[in-house]
MIZATOR-687605 format. One record per residue: x, y, z of N, C-alpha, C in turn; residue number from 1. Coordinates in steps of 0.05 Angstrom, whole numbers, plus 32768, in hexadecimal, padded with zeros to 4 digits. Example, Ala and Ser with C-alpha at 12.3 -4.5 7.8 and 13.67 -1.06 7.14 Angstrom:
residues 2
site n.east = 8108, n.north = 7F8E, n.up = 809C, ca.east = 80F6, ca.north = 7FA6, ca.up = 809C, c.east = 8108, c.north = 7FBE, c.up = 809C, num = 1
site n.east = 8101, n.north = 7FD3, n.up = 808E, ca.east = 8111, ca.north = 7FEB, ca.up = 808F, c.east = 8102, c.north = 8001, c.up = 809D, num = 2
//
This chain:
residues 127
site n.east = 8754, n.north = 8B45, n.up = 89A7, ca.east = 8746, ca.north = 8B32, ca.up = 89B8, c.east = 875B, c.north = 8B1F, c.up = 89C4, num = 1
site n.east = 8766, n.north = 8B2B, n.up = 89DD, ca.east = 877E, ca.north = 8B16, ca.up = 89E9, c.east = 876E, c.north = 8B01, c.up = 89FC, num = 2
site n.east = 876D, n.north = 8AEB, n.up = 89FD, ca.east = 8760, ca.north = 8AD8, ca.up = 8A08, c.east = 8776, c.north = 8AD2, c.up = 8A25, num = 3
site n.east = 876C, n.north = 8AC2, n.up = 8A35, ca.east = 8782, ca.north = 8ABC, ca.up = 8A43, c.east = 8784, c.north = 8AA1, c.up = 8A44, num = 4
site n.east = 878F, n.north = 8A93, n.up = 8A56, ca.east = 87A0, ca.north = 8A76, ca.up = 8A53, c.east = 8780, c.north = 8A67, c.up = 8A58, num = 5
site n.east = 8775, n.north = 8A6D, n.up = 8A6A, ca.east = 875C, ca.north = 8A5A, ca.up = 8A72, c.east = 8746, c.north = 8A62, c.up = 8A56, num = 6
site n.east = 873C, n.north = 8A76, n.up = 8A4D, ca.east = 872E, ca.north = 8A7C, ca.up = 8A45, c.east = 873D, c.north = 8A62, c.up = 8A2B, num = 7
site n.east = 874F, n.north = 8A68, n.up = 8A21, ca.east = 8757, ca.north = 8A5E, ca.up = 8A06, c.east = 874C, c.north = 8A3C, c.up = 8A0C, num = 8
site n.east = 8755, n.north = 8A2F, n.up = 8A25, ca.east = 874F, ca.north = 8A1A, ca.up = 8A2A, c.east = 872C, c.north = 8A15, c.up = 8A22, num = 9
site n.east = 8726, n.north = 8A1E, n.up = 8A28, ca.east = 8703, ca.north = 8A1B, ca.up = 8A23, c.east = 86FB, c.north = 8A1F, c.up = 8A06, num = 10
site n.east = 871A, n.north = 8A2B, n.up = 89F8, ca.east = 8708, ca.north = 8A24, ca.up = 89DA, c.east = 8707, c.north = 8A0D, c.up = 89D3, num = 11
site n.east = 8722, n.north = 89F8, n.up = 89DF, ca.east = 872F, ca.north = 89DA, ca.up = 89D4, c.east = 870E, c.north = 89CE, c.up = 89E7, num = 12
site n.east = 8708, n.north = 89B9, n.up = 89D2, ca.east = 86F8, ca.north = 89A1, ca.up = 89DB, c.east = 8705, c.north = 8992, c.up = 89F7, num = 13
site n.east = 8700, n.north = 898B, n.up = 8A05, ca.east = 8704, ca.north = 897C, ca.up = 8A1E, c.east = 8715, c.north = 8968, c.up = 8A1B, num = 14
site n.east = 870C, n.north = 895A, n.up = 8A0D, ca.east = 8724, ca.north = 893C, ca.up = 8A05, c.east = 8738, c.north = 8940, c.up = 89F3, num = 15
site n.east = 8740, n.north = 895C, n.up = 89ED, ca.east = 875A, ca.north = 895A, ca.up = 89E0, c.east = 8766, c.north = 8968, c.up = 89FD, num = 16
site n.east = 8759, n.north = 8971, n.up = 8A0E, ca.east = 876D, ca.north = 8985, ca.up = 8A24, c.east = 8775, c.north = 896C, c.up = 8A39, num = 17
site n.east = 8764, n.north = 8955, n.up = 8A37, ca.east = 8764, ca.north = 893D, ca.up = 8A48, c.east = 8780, c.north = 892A, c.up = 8A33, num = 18
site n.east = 8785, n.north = 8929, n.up = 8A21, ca.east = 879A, ca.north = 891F, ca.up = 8A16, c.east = 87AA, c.north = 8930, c.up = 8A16, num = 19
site n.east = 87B4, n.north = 893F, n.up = 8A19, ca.east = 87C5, ca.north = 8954, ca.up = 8A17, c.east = 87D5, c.north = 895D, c.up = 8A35, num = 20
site n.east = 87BC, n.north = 895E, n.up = 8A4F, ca.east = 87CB, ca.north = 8960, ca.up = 8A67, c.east = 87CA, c.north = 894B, c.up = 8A70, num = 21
site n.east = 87BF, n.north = 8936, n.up = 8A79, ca.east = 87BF, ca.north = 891A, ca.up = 8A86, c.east = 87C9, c.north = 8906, c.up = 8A76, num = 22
site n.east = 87C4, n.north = 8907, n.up = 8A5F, ca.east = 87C3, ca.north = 88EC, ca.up = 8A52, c.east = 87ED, c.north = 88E2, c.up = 8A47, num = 23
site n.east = 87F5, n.north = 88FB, n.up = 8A49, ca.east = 880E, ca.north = 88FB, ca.up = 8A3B, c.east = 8826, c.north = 88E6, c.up = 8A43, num = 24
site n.east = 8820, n.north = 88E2, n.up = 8A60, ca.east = 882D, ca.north = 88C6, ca.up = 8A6A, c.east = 8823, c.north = 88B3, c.up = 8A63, num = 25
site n.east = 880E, n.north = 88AE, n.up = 8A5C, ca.east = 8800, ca.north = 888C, ca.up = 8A59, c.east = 8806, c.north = 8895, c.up = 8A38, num = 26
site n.east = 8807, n.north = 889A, n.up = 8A2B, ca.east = 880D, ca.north = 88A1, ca.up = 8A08, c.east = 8828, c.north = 8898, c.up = 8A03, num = 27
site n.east = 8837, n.north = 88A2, n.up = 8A18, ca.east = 885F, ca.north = 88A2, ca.up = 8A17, c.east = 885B, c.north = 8889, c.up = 8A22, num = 28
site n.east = 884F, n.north = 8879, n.up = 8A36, ca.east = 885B, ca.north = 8863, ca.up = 8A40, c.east = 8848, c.north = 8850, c.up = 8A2D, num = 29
site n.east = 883F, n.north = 8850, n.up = 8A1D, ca.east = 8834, ca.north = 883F, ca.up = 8A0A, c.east = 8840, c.north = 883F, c.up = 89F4, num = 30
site n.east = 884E, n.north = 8859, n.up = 89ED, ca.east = 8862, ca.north = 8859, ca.up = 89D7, c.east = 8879, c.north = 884D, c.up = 89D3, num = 31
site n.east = 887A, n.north = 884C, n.up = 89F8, ca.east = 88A2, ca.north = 8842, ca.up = 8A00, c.east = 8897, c.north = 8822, c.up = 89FF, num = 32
site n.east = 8883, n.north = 881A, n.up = 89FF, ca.east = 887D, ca.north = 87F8, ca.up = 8A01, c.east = 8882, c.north = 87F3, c.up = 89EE, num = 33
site n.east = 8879, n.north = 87FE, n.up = 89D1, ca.east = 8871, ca.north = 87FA, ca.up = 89B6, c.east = 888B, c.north = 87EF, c.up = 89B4, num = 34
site n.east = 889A, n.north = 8809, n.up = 89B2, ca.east = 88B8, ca.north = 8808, ca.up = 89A7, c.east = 88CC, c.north = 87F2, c.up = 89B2, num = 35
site n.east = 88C3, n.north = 87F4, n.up = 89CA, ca.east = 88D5, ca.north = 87E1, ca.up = 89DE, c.east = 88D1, c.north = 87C2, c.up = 89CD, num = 36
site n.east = 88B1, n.north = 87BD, n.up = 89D5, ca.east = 88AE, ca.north = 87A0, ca.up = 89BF, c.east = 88BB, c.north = 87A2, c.up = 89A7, num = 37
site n.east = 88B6, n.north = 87B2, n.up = 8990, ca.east = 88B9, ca.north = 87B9, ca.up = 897D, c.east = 88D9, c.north = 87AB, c.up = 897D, num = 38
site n.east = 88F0, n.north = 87BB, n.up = 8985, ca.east = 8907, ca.north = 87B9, ca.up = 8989, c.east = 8916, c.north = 8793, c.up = 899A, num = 39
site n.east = 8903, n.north = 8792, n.up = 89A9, ca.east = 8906, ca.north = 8770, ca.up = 89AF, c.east = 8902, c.north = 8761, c.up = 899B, num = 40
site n.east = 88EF, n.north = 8761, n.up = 898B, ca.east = 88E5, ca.north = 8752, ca.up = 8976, c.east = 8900, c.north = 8752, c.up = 8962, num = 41
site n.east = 8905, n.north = 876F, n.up = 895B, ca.east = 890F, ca.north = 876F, ca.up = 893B, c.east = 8936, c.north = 8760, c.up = 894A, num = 42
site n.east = 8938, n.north = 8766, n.up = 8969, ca.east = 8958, ca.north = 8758, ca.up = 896D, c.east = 894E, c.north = 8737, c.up = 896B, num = 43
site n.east = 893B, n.north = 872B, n.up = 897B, ca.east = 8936, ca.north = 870F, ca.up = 8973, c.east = 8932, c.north = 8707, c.up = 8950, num = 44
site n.east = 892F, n.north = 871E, n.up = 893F, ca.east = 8929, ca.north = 8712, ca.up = 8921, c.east = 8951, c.north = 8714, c.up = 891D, num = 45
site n.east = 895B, n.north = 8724, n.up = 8922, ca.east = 896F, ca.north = 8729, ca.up = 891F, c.east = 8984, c.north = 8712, c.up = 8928, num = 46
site n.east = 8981, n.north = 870F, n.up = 8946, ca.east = 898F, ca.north = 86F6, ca.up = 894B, c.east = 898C, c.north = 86DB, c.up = 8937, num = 47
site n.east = 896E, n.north = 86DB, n.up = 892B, ca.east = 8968, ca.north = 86C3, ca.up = 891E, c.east = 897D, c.north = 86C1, c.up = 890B, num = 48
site n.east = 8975, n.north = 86E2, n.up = 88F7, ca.east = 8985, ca.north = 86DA, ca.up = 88DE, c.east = 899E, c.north = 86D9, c.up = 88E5, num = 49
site n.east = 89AF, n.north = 86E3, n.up = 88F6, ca.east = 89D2, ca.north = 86E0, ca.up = 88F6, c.east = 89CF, c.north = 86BE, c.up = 88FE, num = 50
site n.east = 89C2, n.north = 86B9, n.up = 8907, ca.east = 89C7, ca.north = 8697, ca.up = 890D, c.east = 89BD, c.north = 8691, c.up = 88F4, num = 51
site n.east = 89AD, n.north = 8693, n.up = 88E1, ca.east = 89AA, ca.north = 8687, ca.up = 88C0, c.east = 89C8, c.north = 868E, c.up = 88B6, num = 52
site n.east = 89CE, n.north = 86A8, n.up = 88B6, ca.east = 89D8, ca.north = 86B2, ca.up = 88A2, c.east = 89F8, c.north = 8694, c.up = 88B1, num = 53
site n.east = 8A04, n.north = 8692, n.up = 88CA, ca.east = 8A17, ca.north = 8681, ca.up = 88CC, c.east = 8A0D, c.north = 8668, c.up = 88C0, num = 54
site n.east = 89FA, n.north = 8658, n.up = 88C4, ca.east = 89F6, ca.north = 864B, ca.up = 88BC, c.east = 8A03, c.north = 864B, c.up = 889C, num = 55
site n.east = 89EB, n.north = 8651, n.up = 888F, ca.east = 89F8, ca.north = 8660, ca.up = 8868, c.east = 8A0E, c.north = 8658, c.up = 8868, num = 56
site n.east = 8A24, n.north = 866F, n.up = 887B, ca.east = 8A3B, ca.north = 866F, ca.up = 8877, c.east = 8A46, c.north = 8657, c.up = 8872, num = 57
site n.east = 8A42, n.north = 864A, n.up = 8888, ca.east = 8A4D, ca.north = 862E, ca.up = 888E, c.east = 8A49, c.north = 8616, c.up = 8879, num = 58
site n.east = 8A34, n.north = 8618, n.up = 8876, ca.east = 8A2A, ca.north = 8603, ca.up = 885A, c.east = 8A3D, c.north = 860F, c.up = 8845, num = 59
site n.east = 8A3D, n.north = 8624, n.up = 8837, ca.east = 8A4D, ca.north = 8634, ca.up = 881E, c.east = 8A64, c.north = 8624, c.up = 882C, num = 60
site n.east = 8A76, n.north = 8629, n.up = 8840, ca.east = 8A8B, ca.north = 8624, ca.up = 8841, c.east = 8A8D, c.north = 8603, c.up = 8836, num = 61
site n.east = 8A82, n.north = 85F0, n.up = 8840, ca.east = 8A7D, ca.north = 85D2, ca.up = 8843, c.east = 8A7C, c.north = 85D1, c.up = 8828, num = 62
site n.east = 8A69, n.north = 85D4, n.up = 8816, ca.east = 8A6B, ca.north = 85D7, ca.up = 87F5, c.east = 8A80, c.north = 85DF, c.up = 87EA, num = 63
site n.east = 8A92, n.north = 85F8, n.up = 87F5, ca.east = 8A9F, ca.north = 85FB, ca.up = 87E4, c.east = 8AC0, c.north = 85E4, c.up = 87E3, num = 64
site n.east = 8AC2, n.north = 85DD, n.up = 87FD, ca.east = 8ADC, ca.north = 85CD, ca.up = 87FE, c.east = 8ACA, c.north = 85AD, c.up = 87F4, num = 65
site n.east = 8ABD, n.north = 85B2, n.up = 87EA, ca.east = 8AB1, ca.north = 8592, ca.up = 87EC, c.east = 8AB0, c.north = 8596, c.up = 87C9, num = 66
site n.east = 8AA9, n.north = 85B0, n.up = 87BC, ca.east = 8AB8, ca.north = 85B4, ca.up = 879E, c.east = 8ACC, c.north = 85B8, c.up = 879A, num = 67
site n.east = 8AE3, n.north = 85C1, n.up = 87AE, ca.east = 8AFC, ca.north = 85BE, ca.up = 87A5, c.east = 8B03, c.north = 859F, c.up = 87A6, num = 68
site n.east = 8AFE, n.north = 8589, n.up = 87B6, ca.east = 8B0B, ca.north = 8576, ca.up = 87BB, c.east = 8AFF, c.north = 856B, c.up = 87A0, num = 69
site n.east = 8AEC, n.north = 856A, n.up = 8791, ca.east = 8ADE, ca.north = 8557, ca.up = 877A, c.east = 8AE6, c.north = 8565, c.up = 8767, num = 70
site n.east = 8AF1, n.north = 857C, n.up = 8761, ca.east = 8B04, ca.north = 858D, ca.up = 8750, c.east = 8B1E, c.north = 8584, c.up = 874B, num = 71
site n.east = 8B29, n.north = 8578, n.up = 8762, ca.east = 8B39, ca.north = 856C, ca.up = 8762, c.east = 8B39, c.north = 854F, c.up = 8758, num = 72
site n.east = 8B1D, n.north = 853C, n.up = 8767, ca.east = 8B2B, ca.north = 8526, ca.up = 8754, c.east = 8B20, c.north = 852D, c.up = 873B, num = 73
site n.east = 8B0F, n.north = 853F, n.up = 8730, ca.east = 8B09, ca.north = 853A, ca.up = 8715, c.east = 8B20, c.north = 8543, c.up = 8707, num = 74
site n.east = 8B38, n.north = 8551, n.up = 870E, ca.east = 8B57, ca.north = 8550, ca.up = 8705, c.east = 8B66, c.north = 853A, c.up = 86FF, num = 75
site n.east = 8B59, n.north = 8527, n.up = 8711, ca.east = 8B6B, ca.north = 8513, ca.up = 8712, c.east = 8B61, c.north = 84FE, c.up = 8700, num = 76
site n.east = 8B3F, n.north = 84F9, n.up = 86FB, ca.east = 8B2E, ca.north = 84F0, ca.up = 86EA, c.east = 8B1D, c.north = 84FC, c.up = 86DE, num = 77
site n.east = 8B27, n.north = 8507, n.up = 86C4, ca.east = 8B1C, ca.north = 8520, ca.up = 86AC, c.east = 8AFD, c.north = 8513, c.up = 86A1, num = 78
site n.east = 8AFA, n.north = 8501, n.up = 86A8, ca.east = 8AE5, ca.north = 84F4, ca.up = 869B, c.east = 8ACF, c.north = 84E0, c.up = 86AA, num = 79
site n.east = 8AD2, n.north = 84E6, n.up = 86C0, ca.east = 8AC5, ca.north = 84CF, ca.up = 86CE, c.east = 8AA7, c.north = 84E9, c.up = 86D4, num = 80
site n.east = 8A93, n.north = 84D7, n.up = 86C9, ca.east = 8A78, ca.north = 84EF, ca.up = 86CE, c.east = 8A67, c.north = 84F9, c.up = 86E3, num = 81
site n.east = 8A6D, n.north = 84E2, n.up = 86F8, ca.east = 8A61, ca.north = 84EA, ca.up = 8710, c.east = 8A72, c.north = 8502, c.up = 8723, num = 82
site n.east = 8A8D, n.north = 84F8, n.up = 871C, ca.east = 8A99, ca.north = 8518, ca.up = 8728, c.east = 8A92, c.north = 8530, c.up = 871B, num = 83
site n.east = 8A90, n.north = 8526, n.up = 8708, ca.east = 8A89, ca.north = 8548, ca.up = 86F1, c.east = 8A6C, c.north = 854D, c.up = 86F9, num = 84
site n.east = 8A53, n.north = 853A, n.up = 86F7, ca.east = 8A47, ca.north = 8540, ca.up = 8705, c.east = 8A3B, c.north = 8550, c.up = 8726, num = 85
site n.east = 8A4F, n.north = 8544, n.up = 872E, ca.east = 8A45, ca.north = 8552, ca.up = 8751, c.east = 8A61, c.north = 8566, c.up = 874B, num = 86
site n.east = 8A6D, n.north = 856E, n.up = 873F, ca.east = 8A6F, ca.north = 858E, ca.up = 873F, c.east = 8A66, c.north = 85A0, c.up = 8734, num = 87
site n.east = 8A53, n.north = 8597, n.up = 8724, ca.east = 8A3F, ca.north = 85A3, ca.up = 8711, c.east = 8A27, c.north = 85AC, c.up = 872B, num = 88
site n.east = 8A22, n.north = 8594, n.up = 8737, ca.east = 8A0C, ca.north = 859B, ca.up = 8750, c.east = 8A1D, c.north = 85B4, c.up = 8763, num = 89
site n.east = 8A33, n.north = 85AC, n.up = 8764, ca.east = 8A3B, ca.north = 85BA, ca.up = 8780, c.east = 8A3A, c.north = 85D9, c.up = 8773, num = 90
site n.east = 8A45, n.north = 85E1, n.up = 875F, ca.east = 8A54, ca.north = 85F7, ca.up = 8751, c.east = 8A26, c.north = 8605, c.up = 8750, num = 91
site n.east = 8A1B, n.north = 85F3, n.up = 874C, ca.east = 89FD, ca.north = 85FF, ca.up = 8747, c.east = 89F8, c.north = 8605, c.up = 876A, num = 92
site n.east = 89F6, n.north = 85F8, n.up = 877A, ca.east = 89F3, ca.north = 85FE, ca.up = 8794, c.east = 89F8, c.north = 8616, c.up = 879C, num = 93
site n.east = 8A17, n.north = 8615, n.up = 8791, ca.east = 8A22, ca.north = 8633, ca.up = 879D, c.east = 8A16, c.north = 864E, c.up = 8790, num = 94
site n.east = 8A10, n.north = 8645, n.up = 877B, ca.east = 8A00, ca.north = 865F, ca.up = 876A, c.east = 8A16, c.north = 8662, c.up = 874B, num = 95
site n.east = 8A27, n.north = 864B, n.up = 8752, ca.east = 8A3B, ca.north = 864D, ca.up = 8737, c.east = 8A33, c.north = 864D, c.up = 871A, num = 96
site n.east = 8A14, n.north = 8656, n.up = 870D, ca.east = 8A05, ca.north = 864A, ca.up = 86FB, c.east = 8A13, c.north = 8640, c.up = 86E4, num = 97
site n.east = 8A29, n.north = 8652, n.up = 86D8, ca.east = 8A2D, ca.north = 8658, ca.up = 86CA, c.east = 8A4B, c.north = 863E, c.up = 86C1, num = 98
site n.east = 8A53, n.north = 8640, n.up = 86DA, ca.east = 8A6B, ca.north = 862B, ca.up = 86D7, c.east = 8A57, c.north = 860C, c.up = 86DB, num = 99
site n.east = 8A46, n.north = 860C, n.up = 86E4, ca.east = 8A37, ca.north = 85ED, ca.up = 86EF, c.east = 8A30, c.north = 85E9, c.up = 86D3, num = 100
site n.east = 8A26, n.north = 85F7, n.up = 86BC, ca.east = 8A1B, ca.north = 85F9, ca.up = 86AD, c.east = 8A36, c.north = 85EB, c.up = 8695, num = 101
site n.east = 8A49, n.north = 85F6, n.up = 8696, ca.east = 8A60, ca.north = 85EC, ca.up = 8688, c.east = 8A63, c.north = 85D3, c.up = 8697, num = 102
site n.east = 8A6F, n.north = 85CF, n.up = 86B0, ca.east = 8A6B, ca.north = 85B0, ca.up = 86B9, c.east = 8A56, c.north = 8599, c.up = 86B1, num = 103
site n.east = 8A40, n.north = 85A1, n.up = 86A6, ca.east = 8A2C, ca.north = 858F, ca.up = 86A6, c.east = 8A33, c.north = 858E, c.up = 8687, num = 104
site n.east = 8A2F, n.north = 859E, n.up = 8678, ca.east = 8A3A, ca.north = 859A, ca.up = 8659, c.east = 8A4F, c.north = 858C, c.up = 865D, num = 105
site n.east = 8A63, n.north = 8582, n.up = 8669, ca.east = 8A75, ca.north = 856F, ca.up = 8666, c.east = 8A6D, c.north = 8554, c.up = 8671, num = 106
site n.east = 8A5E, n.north = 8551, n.up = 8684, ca.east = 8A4B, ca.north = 853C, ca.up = 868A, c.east = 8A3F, c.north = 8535, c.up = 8676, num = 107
site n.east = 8A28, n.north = 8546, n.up = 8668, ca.east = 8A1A, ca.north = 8543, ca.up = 8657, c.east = 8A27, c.north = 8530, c.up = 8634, num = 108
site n.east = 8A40, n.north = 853A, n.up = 8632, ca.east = 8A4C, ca.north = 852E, ca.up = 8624, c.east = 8A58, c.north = 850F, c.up = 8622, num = 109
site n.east = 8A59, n.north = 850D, n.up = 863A, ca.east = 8A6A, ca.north = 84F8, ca.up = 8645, c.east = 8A4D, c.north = 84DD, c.up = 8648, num = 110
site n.east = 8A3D, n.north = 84E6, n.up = 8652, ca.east = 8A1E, ca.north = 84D7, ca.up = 864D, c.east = 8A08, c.north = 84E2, c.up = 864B, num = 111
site n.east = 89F8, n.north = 84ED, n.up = 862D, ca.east = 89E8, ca.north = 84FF, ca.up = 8628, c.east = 89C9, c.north = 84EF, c.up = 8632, num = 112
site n.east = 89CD, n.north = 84D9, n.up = 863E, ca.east = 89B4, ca.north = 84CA, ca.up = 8649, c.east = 89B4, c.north = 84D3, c.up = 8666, num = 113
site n.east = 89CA, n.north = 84DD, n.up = 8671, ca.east = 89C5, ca.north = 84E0, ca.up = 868F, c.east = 89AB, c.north = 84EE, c.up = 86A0, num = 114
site n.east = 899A, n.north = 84E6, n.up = 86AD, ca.east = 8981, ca.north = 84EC, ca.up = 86B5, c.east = 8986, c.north = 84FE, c.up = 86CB, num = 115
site n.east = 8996, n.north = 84F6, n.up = 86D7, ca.east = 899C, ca.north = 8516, ca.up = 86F8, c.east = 89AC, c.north = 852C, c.up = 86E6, num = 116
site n.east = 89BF, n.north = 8529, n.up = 86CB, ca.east = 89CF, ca.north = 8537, ca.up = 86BB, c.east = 89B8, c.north = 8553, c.up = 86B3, num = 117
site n.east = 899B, n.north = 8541, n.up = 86A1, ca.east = 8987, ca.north = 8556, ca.up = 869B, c.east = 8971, c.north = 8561, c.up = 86AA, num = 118
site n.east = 8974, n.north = 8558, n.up = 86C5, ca.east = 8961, ca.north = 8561, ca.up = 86D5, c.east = 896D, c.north = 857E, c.up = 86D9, num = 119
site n.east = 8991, n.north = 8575, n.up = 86E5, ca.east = 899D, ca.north = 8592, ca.up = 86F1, c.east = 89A0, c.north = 85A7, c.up = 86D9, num = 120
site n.east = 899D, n.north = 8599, n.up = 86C6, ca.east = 89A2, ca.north = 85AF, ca.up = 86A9, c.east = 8988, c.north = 85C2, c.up = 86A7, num = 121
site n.east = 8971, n.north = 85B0, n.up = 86B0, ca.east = 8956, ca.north = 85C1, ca.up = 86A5, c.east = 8952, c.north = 85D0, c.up = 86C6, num = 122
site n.east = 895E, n.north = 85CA, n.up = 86E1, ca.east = 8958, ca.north = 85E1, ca.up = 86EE, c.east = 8974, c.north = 85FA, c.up = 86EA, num = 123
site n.east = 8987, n.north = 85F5, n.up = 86E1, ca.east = 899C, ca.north = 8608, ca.up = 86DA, c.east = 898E, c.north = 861F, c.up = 86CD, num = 124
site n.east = 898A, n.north = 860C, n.up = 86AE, ca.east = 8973, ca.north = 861D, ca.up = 86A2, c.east = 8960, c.north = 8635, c.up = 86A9, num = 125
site n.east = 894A, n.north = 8627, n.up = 86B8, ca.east = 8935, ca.north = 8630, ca.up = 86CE, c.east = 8939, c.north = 864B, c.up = 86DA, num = 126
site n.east = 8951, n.north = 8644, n.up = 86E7, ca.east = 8960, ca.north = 8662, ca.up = 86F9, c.east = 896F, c.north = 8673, c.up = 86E1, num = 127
//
């Protein structure tokens, strides 16, 4: 039972032979919109984050010469607590937990009453 091209057509339902011969431009040019938006969107999220991500950068950078310079005077003054303290902050900023955490134990020693000393100790902790 060889059918021929028209006959076969008349087995398909109407509205698939109507998507299939007419419809296939309006389908592609609704597809090319999608993508098109699609693709604008994700370069504007993109632009965003490389402008966060300099930003970041920039701050990290600012913290870090701003703990070398209080590194330095705490060389010069082994004991003075507020320097030991704000490199205890800075060294936690950066994600340093572990060294902020030794910094503040020397704070801690130096005045075990310090109230900003146990705040930064119990979010060190925390994280």
């Amino acid at each position: 039972m060889n059918l021929s091209l028209t006959q076969t057509k008349d087995l398909f339902p109407r509205i698939f032979r109507f998507i299939t011969e007419q419809g296939k431009v309006a389908i592609i040019g609704l597809a090319t919109i999608i993508v098109l938006a699609g693709v604008v969107v994700q370069v504007h999220r993109i632009n965003e984050n490389r402008a966060q991500l300099v930003t970041l950068n920039h701050q990290h950078q600012q913290l870090t010469r701003e703990l070398a310079y209080w590194q330095d005077v705490a060389r010069q003054y082994p004991n003075y607590r507020d320097v030991l303290f704000r490199i205890a902050s800075l060294q936690y900023e950066l994600g340093q937990k572990i060294e902020a955490q030794k910094s503040l134990q020397k704070v801690m020693v130096l005045d075990p009453n310090f109230k900003r000393g146990n705040v930064l100790g119990a979010k060190i902790k925390a994280n």
